[in-house]
C-alpha positions as CSV (number, residue, x, y, z in Angstrom):
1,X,-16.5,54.8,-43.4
2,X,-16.2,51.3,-42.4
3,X,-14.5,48.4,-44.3
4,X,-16.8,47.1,-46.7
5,X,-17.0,43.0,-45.6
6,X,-17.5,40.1,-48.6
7,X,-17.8,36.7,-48.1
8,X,-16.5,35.0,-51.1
9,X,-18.6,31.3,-51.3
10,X,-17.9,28.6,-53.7
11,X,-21.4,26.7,-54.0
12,X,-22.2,23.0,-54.9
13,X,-19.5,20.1,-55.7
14,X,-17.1,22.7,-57.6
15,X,-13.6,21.9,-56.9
16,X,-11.8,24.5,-58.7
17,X,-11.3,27.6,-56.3
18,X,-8.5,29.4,-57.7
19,X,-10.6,32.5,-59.7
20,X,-12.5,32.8,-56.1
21,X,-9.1,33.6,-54.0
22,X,-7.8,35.5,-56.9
23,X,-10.8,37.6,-56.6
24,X,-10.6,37.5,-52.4
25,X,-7.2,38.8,-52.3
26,X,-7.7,41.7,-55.2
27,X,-10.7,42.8,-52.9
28,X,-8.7,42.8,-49.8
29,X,-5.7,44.7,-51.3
30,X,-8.3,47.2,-52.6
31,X,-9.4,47.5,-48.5
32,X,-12.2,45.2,-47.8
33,X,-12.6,42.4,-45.0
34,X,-12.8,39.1,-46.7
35,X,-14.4,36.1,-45.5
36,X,-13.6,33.0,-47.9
37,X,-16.0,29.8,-47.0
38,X,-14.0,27.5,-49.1
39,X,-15.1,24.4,-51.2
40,X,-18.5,22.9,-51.7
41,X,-20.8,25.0,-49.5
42,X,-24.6,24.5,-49.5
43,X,-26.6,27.7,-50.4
44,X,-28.2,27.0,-46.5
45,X,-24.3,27.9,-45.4
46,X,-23.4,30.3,-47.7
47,X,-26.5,32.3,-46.3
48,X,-26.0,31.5,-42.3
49,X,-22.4,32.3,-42.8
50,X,-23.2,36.0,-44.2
51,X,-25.5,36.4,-41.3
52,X,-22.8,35.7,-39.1
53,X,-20.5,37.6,-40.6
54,X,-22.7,40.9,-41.5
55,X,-21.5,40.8,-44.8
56,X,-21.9,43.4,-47.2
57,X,-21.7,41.0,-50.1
58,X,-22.0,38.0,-51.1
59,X,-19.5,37.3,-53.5
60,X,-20.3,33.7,-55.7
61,X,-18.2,31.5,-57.6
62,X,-19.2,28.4,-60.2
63,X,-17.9,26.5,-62.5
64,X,-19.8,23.3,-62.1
65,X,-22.4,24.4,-64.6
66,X,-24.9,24.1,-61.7
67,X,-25.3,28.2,-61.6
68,X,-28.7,27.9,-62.7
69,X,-29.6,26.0,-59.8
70,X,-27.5,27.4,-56.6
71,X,-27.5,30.9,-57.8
72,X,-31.4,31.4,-57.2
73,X,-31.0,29.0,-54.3
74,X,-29.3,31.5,-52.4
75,X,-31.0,34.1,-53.6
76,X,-34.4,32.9,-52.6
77,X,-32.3,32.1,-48.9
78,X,-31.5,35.7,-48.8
79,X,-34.8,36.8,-49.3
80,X,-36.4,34.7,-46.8
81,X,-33.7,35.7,-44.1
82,X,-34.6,39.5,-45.0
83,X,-30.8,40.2,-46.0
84,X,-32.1,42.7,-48.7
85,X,-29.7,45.1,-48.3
86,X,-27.2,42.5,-49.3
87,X,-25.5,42.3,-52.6
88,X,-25.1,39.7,-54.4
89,X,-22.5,38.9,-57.2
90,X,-21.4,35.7,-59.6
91,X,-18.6,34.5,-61.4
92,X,-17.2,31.2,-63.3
93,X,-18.3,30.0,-66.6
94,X,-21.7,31.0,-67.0
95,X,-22.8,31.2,-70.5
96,X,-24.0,34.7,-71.2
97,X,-27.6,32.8,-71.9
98,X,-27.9,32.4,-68.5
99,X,-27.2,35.7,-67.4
100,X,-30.7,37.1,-67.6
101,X,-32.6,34.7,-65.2
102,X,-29.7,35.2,-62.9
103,X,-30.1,38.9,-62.8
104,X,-34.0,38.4,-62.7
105,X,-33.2,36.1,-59.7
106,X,-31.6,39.0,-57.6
107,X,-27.8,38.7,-58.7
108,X,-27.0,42.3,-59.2
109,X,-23.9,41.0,-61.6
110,X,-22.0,38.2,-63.1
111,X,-18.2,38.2,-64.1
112,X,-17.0,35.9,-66.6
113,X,-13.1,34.9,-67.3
114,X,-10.8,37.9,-67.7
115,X,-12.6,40.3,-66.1
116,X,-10.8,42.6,-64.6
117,X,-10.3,42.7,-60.9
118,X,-10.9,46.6,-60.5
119,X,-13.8,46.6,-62.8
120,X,-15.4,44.1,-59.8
121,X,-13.9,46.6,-56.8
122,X,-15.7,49.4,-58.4
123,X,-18.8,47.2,-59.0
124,X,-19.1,46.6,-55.8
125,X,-17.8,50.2,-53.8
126,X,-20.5,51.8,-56.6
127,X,-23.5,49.9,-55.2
128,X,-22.8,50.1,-51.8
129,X,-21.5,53.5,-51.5
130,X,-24.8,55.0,-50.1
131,X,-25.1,51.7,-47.8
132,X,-21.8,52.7,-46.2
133,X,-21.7,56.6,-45.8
């Protein structure tokens, strides 16, 4: 079975990109290739980039408060580029309000503060596993 790959993105002005490379480097230790975009990525890049990078996942970090917003964007980017197998996750502060028209968007989950790192490896090996095999 090959490595599953994840590019981690950090959409919009947000600044604050510590939870993302916590989360990149608990996903590489747990055996996946790791693609981090860095900083203030337009949903256009974030979706070119995982083209480039067959990415499994797109992993999706906020804390702007514009997750509303960008979130779909890429979504709706996905779609259009036919990426369908590709899943899609979110973190930051994201009120739990919100959550549903994420999910309704096309974000398969969203992980707030103190979530546990394995619960998002597990997340993410469980709905890929019959990708991958």
């Amino acid at each position: 079975m090959r490595k599953i790959r994840v590019l981690a993105a950090k959409p919009g002005l947000d600044g604050h990109d510590r939870g993302i490379k916590v989360i990149a480097a608990a996903l590489r230790d747990a055996g996946m290739e790791v693609v981090y975009t860095g900083l203030r990525q337009t949903a256009e890049q974030i979706v070119n980039a995982a083209i480039q990078e067959d990415a499994d996942v797109i992993a999706l970090s906020i804390l702007s408060g514009a997750h509303d917003y960008l979130f779909p964007r890429v979504m709706e980017l996905v779609k259009e580029k036919g990426l369908d197998d590709v899943l899609v996750i979110g973190g930051g502060i994201i009120p739990e309000e919100d959550i549903p028209a994420l999910k309704e968007a096309g974000i398969a989950a969203i992980f707030g503060p103190g979530t546990r790192t394995s619960d998002i490896v597990q997340f993410i090996k469980d709905n890929l596993k019959r990708k991958l095999d």
